[in-house]
C-alpha positions in Angstrom: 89.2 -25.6 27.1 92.9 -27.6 27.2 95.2 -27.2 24.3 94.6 -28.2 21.0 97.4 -30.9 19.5 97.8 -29.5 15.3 99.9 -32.7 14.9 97.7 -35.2 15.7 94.9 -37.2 13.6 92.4 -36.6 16.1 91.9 -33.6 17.9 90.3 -33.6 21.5 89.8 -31.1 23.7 88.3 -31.1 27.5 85.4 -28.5 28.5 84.8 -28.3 32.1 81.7 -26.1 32.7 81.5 -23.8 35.3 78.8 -24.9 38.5 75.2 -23.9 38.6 72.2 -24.5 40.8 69.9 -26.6 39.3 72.4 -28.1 36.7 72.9 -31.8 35.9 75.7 -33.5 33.9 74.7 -33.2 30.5 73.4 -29.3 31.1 75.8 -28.2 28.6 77.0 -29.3 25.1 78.0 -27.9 22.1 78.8 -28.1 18.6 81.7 -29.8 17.3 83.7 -27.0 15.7 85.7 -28.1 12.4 89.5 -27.1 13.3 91.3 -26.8 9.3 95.0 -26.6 8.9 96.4 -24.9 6.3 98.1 -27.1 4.2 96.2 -30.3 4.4 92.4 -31.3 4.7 89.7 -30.2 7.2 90.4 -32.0 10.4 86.9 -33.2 12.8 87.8 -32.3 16.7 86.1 -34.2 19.0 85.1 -32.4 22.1 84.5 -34.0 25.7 82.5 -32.3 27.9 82.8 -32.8 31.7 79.8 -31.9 33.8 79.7 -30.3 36.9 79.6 -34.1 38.7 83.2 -35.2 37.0 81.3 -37.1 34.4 82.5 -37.1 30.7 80.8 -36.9 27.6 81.6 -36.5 23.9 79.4 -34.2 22.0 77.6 -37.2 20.5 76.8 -38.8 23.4 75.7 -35.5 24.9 73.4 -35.2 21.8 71.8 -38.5 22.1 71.0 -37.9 25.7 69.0 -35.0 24.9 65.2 -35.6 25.8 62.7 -34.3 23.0 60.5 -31.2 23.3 56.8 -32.3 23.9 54.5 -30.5 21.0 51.5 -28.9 22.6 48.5 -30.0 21.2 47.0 -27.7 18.4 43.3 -27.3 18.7 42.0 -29.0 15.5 39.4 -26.7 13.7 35.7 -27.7 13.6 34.6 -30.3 11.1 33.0 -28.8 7.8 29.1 -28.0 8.5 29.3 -27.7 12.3 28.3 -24.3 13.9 31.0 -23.4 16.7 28.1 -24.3 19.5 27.5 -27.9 18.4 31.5 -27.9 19.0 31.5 -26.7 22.3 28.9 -28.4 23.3 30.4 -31.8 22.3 33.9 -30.7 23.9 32.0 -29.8 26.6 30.7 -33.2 27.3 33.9 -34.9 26.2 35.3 -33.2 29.4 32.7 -34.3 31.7 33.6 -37.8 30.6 30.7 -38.4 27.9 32.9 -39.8 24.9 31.2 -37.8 22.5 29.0 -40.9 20.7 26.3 -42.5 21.5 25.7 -44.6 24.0 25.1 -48.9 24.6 21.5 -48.2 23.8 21.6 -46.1 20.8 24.5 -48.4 19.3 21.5 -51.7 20.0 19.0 -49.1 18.5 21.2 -48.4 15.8 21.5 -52.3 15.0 18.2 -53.3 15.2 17.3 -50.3 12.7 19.6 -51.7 10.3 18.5 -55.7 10.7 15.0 -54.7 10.2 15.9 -52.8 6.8 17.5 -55.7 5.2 14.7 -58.1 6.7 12.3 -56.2 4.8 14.4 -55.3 1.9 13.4 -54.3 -1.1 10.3 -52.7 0.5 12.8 -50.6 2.7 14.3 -48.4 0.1 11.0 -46.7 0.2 11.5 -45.1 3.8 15.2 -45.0 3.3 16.2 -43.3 0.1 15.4 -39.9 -0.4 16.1 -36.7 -2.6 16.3 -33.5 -2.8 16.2 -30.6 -5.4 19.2 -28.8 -6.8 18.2 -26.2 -4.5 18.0 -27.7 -1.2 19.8 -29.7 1.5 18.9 -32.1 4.2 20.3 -31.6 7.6 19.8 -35.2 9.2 19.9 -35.7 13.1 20.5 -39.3 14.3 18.4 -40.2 17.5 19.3 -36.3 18.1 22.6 -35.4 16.8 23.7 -33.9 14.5 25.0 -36.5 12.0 28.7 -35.7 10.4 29.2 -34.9 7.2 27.1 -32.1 7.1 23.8 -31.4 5.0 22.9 -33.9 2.7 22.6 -33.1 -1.4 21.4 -32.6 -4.0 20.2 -35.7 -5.0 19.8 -38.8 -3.1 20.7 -39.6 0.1 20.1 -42.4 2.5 18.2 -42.6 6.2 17.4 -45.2 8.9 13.8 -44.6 9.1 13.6 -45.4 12.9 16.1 -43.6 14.2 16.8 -40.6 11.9 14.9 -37.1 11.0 15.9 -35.4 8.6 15.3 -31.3 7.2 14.5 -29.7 3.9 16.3 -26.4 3.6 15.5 -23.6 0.6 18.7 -22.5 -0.8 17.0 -20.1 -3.3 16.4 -16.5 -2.5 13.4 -15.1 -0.6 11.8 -12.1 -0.2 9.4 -10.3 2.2 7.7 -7.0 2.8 8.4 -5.5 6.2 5.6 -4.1 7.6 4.9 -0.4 7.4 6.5 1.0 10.5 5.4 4.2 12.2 9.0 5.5 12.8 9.9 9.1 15.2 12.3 11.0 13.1 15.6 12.9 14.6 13.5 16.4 13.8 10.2 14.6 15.6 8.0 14.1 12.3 5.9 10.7 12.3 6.7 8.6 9.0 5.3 5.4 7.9 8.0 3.4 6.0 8.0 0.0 4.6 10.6 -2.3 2.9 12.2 -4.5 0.4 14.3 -7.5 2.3 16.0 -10.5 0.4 17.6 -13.2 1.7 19.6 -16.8 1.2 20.5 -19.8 3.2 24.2 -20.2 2.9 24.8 -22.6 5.7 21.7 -24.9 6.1 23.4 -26.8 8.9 24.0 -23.9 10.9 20.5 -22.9 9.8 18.3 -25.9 11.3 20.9 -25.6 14.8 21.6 -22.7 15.9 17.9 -20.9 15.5 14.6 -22.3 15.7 12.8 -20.4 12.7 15.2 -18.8 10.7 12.7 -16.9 8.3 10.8 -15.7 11.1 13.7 -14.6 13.3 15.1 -12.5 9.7 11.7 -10.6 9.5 11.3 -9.6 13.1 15.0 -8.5 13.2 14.2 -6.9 9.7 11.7 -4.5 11.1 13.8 -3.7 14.3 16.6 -2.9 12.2 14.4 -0.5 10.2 12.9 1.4 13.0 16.6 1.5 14.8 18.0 2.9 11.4 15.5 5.5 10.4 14.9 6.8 13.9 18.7 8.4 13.5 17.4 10.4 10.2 15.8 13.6 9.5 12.6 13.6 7.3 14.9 15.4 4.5 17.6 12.3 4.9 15.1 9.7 4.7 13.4 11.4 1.4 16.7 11.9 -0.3 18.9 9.1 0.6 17.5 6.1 0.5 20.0 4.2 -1.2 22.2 5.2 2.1 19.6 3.8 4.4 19.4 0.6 2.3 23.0 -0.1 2.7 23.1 0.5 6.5 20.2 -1.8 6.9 21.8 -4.1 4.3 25.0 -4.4 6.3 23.6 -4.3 9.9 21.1 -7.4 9.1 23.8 -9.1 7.5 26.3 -9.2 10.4 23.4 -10.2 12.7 22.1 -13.1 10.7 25.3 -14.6 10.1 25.4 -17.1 13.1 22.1 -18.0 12.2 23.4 -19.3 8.5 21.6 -16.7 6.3 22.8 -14.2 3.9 21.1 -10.9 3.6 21.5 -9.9 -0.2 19.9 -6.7 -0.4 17.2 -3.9 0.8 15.3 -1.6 -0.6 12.6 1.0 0.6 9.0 1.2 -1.0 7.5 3.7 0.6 7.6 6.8 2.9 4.1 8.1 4.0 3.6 11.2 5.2 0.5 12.6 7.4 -2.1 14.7 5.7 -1.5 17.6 6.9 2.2 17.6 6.6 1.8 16.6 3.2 -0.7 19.5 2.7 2.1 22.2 4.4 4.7 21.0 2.7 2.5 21.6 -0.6 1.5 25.3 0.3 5.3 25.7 1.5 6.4 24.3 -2.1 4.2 26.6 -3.7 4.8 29.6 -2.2 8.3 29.0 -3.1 7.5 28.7 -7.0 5.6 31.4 -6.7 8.3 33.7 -5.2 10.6 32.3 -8.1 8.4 33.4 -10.3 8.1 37.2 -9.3 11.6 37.3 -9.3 11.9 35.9 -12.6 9.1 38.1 -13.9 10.8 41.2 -12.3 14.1 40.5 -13.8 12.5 40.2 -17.2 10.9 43.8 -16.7 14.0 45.1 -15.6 16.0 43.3 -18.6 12.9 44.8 -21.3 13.1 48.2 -19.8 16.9 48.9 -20.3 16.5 47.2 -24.2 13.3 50.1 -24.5 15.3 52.7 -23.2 17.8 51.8 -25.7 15.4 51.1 -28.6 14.6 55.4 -28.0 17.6 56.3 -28.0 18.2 54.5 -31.6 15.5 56.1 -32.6 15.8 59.8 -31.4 18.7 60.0 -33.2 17.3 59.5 -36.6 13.1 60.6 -37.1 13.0 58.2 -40.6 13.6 55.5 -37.8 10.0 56.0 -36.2 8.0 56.0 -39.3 9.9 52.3 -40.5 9.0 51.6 -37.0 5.2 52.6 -38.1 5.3 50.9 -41.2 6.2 47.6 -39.7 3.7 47.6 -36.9 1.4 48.1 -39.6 2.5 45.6 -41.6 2.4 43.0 -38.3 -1.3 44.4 -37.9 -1.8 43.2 -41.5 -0.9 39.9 -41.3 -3.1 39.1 -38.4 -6.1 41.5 -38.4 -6.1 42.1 -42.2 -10.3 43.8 -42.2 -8.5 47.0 -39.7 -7.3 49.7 -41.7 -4.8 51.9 -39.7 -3.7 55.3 -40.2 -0.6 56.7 -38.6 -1.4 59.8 -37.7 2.1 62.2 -36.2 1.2 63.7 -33.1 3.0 67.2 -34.6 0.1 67.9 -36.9 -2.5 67.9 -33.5 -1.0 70.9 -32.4 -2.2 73.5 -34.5 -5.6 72.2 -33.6 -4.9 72.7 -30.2 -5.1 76.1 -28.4 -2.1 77.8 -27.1 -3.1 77.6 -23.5 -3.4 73.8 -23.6 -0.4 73.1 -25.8 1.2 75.0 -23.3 -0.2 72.7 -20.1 0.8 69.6 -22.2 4.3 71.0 -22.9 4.8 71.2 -19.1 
């Protein structure tokens, strides 16, 4: 850079850049810097540039001779309604040179479809208006495409009856009963197991396109799924956690059916058979458990009475008035319920003078 003149109005100053391979003569430029004096107002300096060829630029010039960066095209995203093969599938063609539309003949087909409608309008409106319910959508091919705009309602729509089809699709929820499957358990026991499965159209283009019978397609992957699931469970998981196994199922049919357009909601299992004579161990084995409890409980209640007996004598060692209330009561219990028995409490102390020596003697031992 040469010297910079404070005095002067205009400030220039002369950039020589340094030689490179590869380097024209407007490789370099740069920003005019503002040069401000003290005292007095900001001053613009005007810089030439000299290129490596002894050319000179100012920074303006240089600016203007700047070429434009080219954008790269962004992929636009696919049109609302189309499933991502129809897409490929028409950039696919547009590649090998097909434009994407239809064709000389379909464009004369086209024509004549539409002359003969308004030659025998209003009779025409018959084939060519059409409607659907609240709860369903036409998907409408032109001679074989996929017409844009997507699926068609609710209400009423318009065809060209020549040259278009069109699809009803149920929007509504629907349910089916899987089959009972004979599934292997992880612990080898044979189960029979049926379910619950409902389901929803959410994309009724993608629906019609991409799979040739969606409902059928979602029941046969619905009993795959349930043999694949179950087969990973012990009898014990599949008695007690169904609500478990539901979700799997739930989540794993979802994620398939989704580039077929349908939405799984929800599954439930009905019903888990069992063979007959598992069913009939499983009962004895139940059984003998509850009976088992039940000694032990029994024997703990023995146990518990015995210790409250022992303690009951003691009570009543201590003081002998405490044995005849205790005869007294039983007779008044004996009373209440059996009131034509007459008891008398006889003490055992009296028997002995009745008794010979020798045998009160044997009984004392």
């Amino acid at each position: 850079m040469g010297p910079i003149d404070p005095e002067g109005s205009d400030t220039k100053a002369i950039v020589t850049g340094s030689p490179s391979s590869g380097s024209s003569s407007s490789n370099m430029a740069a920003s005019a810097p503002v040069m401000t004096r003290s005292d007095e107002r900001p001053v613009v300096t005007t810089i030439t540039i000299t290129g490596v060829d002894g050319t000179h630029q100012t920074n303006d010039e240089a600016a203007a001779s700047l070429v434009p960066l080219q954008m790269p095209d962004v992929a636009h995203s696919p049109p609302s309604g189309y499933s991502s093969v129809y897409v490929t599938n028409r950039m696919h063609n547009i590649q090998l040179g097909d434009p994407g539309g239809p064709g000389i003949c379909a464009f004369i087909l086209t024509l004549f479809s539409f002359l003969l409608i308004l030659a025998t309008f209003p009779l025409s409106l018959c084939f060519s208006v059409k409607v659907v319910q609240e709860y369903e959508r036409a998907v409408i091919f032109r001679l074989g495409r996929l017409l844009k705009g997507g699926a068609r309602g609710p209400g009423i729509f318009f065809i060209v009856p020549c040259i278009d089809t069109y699809r009803k699709v149920d929007l509504r929820t629907v349910s089916f009963d899987v089959p009972p499957q004979e599934i292997l358990s992880r612990d080898s026991v044979t189960v029979a197991v049926d379910a619950v499965v409902y389901y929803r159209v959410q994309n009724p283009t993608i629906a019609v396109s991409n799979v040739e019978n969606f409902s059928h397609s979602t029941r046969l992957l619905a009993a795959t799924t349930l043999r694949n699931v179950l087969g990973t469970k012990n009898l014990a998981e599949i008695l007690s956690e169904r609500e478990t196994i539901s979700h799997t199922m739930q989540s794993s049919l979802d994620e398939a059916t989704d580039p077929w357009g349908v939405k799984v909601e929800r599954v439930e299992i009905k019903d888990v058979r069992l063979p007959v004579q598992l069913q009939r161990a499983m009962a004895a084995e139940a059984e003998a458990a509850r009976e088992a409890r039940a000694k032990v409980i029994a024997a703990e209640g023995e146990q518990k009475a015995s210790r409250a007996l022992r303690d009951a004598a003691e009570v009543i060692a201590e003081s002998p008035a405490a044995l005849q209330l205790r005869y007294l009561q039983t007779l008044n219990t004996i009373s209440a319920e059996k009131n034509s028995t007459i008891i008398f409490p006889l003490p055992i102390d009296i028997l002995k003078h009745f008794i010979k020596p020798g045998k009160v003697d044997k009984y004392d031992l």
